[in-house]
C-alpha positions in Angstrom: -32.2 21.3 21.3 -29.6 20.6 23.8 -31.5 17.9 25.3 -31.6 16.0 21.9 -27.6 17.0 21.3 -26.8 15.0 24.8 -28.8 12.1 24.2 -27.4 11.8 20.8 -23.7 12.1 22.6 -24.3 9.8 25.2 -26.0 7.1 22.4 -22.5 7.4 20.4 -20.5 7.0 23.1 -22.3 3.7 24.4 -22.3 2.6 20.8 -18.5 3.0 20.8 -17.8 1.1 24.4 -20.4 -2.0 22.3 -17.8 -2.3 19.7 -14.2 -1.9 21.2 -15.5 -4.5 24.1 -16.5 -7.0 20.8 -13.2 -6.6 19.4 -11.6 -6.8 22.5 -13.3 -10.4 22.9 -12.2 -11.6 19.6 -8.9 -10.9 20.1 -8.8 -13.2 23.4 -10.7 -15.9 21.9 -8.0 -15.7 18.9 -5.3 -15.4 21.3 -6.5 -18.6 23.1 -7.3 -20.7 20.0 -3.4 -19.8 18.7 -1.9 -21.1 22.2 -3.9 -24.2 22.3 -2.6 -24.9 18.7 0.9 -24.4 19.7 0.9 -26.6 22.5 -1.2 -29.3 20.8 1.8 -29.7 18.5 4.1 -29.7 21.1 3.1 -32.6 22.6 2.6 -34.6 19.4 6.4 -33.7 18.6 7.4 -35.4 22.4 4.5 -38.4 21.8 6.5 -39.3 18.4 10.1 -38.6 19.8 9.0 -40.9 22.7 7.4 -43.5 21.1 9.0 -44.2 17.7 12.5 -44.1 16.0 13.9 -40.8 16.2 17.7 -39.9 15.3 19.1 -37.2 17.2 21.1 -35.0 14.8 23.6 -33.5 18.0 24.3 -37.2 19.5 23.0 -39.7 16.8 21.4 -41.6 19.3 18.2 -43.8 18.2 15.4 -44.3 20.3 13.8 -47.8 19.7 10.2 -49.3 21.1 8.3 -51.8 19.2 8.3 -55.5 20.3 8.9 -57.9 17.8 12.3 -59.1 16.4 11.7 -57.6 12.5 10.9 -54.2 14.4 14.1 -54.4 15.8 15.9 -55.2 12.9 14.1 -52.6 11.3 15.6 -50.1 13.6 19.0 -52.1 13.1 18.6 -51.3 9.3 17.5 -47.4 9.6 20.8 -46.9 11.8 24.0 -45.2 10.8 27.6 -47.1 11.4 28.4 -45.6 15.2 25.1 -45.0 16.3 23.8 -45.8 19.4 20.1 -47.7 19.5 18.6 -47.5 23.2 15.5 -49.6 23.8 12.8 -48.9 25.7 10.5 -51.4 25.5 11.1 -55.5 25.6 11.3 -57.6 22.4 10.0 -61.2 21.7 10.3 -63.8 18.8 7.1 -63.9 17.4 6.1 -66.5 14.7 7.6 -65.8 11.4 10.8 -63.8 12.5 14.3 -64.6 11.9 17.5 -63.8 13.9 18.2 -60.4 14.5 21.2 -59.4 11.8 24.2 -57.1 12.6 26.1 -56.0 10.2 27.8 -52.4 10.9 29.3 -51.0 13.6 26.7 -49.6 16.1 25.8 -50.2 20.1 23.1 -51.6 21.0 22.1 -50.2 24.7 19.3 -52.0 26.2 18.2 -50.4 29.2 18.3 -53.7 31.0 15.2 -55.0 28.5 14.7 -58.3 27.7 15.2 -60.3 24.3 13.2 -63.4 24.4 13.9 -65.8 22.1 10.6 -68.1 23.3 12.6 -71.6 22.8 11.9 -70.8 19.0 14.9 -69.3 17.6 18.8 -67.9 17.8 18.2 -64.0 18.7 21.9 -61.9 17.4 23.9 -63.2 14.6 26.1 -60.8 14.1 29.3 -60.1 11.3 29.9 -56.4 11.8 33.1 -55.3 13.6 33.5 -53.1 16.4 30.3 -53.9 17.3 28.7 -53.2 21.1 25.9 -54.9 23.0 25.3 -53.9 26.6 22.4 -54.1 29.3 20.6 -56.5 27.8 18.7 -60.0 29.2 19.4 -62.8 26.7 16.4 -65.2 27.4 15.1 -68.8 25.8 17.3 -68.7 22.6 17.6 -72.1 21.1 19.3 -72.6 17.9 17.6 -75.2 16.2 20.6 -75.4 13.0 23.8 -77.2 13.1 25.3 -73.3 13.1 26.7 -71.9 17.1 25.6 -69.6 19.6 21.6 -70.1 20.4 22.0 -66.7 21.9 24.7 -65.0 19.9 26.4 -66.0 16.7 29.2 -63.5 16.2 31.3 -63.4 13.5 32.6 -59.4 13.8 36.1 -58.4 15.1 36.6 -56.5 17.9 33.5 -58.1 19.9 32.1 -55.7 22.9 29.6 -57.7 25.6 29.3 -56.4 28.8 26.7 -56.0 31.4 24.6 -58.3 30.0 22.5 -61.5 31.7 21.7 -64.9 29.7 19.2 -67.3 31.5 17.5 -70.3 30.1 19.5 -70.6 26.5 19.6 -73.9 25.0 22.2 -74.8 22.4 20.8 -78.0 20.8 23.1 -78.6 18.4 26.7 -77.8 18.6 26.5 -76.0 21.4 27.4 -72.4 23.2 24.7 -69.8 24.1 27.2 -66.9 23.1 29.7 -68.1 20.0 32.5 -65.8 19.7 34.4 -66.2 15.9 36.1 -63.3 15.9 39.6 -61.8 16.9 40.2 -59.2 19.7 36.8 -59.6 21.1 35.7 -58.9 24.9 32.8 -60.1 27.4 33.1 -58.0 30.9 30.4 -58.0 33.6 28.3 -60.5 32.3 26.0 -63.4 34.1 25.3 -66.9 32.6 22.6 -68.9 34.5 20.7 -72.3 33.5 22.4 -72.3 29.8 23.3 -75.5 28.4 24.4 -76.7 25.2 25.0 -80.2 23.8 28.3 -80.0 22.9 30.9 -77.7 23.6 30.5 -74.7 26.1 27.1 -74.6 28.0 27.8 -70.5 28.0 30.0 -69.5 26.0 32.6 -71.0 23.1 35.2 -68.8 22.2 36.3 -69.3 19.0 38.6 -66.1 18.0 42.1 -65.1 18.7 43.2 -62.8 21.4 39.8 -62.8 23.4 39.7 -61.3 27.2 36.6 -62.4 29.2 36.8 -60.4 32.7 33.7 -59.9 35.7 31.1 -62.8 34.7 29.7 -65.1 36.6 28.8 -68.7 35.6 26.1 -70.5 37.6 24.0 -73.8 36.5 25.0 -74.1 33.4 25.7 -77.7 31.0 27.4 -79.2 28.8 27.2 -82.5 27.6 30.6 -82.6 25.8 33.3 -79.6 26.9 33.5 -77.0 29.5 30.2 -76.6 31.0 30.5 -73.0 31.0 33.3 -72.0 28.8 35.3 -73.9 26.0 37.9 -72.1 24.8 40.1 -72.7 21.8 41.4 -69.2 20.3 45.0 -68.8 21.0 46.1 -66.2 23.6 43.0 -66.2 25.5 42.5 -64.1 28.6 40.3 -64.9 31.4 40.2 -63.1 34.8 38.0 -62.4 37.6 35.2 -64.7 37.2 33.2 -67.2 39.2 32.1 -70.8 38.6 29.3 -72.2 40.8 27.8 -75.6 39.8 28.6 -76.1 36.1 28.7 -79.3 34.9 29.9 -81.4 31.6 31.8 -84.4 30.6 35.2 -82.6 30.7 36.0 -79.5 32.5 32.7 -78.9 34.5 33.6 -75.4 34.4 36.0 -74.5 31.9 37.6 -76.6 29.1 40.2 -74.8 27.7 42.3 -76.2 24.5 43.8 -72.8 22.8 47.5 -72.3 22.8 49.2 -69.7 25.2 45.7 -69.6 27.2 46.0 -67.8 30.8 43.1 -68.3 33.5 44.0 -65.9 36.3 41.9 -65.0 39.8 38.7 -67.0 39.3 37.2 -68.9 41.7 35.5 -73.0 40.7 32.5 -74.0 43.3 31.2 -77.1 42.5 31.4 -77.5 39.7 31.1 -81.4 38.2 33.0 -83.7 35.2 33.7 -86.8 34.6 37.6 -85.7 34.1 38.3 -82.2 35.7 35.9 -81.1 37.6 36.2 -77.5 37.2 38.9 -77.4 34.4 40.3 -79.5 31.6 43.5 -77.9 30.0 44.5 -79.5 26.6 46.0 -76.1 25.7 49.7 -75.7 24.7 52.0 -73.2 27.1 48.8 -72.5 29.5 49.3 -70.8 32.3 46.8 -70.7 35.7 47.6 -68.6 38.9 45.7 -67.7 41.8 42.4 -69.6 41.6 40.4 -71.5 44.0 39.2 -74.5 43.7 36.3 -75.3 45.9 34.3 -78.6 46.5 34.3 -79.6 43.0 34.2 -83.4 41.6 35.6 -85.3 39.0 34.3 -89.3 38.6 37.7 -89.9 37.1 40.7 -87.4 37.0 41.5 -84.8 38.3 38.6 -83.1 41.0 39.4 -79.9 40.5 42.0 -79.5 37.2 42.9 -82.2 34.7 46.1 -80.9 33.1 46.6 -82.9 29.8 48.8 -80.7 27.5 52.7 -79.3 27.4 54.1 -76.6 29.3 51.8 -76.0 31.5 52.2 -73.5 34.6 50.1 -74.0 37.8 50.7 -71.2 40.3 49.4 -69.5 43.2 46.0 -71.5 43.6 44.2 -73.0 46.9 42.1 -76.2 46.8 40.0 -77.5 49.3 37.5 -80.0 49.8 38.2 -81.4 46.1 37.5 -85.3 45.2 37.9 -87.7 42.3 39.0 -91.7 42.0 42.3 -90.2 40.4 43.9 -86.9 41.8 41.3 -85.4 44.5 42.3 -81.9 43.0 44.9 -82.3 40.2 45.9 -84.8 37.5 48.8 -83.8 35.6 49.6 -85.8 32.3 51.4 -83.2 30.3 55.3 -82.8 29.5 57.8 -79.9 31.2 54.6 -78.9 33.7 55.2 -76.5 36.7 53.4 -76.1 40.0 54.0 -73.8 42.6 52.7 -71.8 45.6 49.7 -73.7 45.8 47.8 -75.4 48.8 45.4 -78.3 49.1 43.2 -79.1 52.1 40.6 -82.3 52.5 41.4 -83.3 48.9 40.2 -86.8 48.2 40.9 -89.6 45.6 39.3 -93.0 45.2 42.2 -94.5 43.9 45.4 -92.6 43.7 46.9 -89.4 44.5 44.9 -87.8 46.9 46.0 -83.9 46.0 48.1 -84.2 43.1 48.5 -87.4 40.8 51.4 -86.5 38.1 51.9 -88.6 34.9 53.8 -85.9 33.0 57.6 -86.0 31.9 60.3 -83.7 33.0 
């Protein structure tokens, strides 16, 4: 009887080691299938946050990748006034979009992406103030209206540009790859290359009040009218710190600049080509230009480096060298109660008359 006792323990016992073993194994397999489902939706939260709008509650910061310009604008839409879109991804005009519209107050950050306007189309038109655009390449806009600004259009106050590049814009009609409207707007740190326009400004036209363009650089760009890179007519205009390197048009083959109380400071002119003021045309009330230089620049008429056609002009603090026209090699001066000083001139050549400095203007 003891011998069936013991075989009757040692059968419950192994029965009992059979089942806690099973459970045992259901729990890990449970255990496992859990994880696996956490982390599986894990990464489908970072694929969406990575791939498609998201706005960041903490920062308000939008991320933005699709390609086309209605995507964009899409994204442009969904944002709040002051948030920040940041692309990821390039965009390009694809048939059946129109302009990408601005209308609020947001930044656009572009990562150093390109917008590619495919000779079809304007890409910004923009009428929202304090607006900011910034790391961006502006390529092959053409507007094909009589409207400005193939590249930009903007209308908004309080303009922010910077860091930006625009190569290969056409303005077809009236001219200017970036059309600035509006008052107190800024362009810092941005290059212009192989733009040109038909009419006025083969870069940019600057159009508003109280503008300040700083740290560009202006290379290969036309105009077949005014200021092969920049025509500017908004009254007290600020421009500092650029360069000018082979611009041409028919007046001012760099800069033609006709708003009142205008002042052009530290900027240097390399040549740059006109049929009257090879790197500048002033026609500008009270303008003021100090400490340029004026290099190797040519004018088939007046004035190889700066045709100065307006009243009360000041000239000061500027070096010209290797200049040439048929009148004035680097400066023709036509307008009334004009002042230069401090300035030198080296190899300057005329045609005709005045070899550095022909003056017309009255006392």
């Amino acid at each position: 009887m003891f011998k069936n006792f013991s075989k009757i323990l040692i059968f419950l016992l192994f029965f009992v080691f059979l089942t806690v073993s099973t459970v045992s194994a259901e729990d890990n397999v449970t255990g496992d299938i859990g994880l696996n489902e956490e982390n599986s939706n894990y990464l489908e939260i970072q694929d969406i946050d990575n791939s498609v709008l998201g706005n960041s509650e903490s920062n308000n910061t939008l991320k933005a990748s699709s390609s086309t310009f209605k995507d964009l604008q899409n994204i442009i839409n969904n944002a709040h006034i002051g948030d920040t879109i940041t692309l990821n991804k390039d965009y390009t005009y694809t048939t059946g979009d129109s302009p990408i519209f601005i209308g609020k107050s947001i930044t656009i950050d572009g990562k150093n992406h390109i917008i590619d306007g495919k000779l079809a189309t304007r890409i910004l038109k923009i009428d929202g103030k304090h607006v900011t655009i910034k790391n961006i390449k502006f390529i092959n806009a053409k507007n094909t209206d009589t409207d400005w600004g193939s590249a930009i259009d903007w209308y908004g106050d309080y303009a922010n540009l910077q860091y930006c590049s625009f190569n290969n814009n056409q303005g077809t009609k009236l001219g200017g790859v970036v059309y600035l409207h509006g008052t107190n707007g800024k362009i810092s740190h941005c290059y212009f290359n192989n733009n040109k326009a038909n009419n006025y400004g083969g870069a940019v036209r600057w159009g508003g009040d109280n503008g300040f363009l700083s740290g560009c650089s202006f290379n290969n760009n036309t105009a077949r009218g005014y200021g092969g890179a920049v025509y500017w007519y908004g009254a007290n205009g600020f421009l500092s710190g650029c360069s000018f390197n082979n611009n041409t048009a028919y007046y001012g083959g760099a800069v033609h600049w006709h708003g009142a109380n205008g002042f052009l400071s530290g900027c240097s002119f390399n040549n740059n080509t006109a049929e009257h003021g090879g790197a500048v045309y002033w026609t500008g009330n009270n303008g003021k230009l100090n400490g340029c230089s004026f290099n190797n620049n040519t004018a088939r008429g007046y004035g190889g480096a700066v045709y100065w056609a307006w009243n009360n002009g000041k000239l000061n603090g500027c070096s010209f060298n290797n200049n040439h026209a048929d009148y004035g090699g680097a400066v023709s001066w036509y307008g009334d109660n004009g002042f230069l000083s401090g300035c030198s001139f080296n190899n300057n050549t005329a045609q005709e008359d005045g070899g550095a400095v022909r003056w017309w203007g009255g006392g």
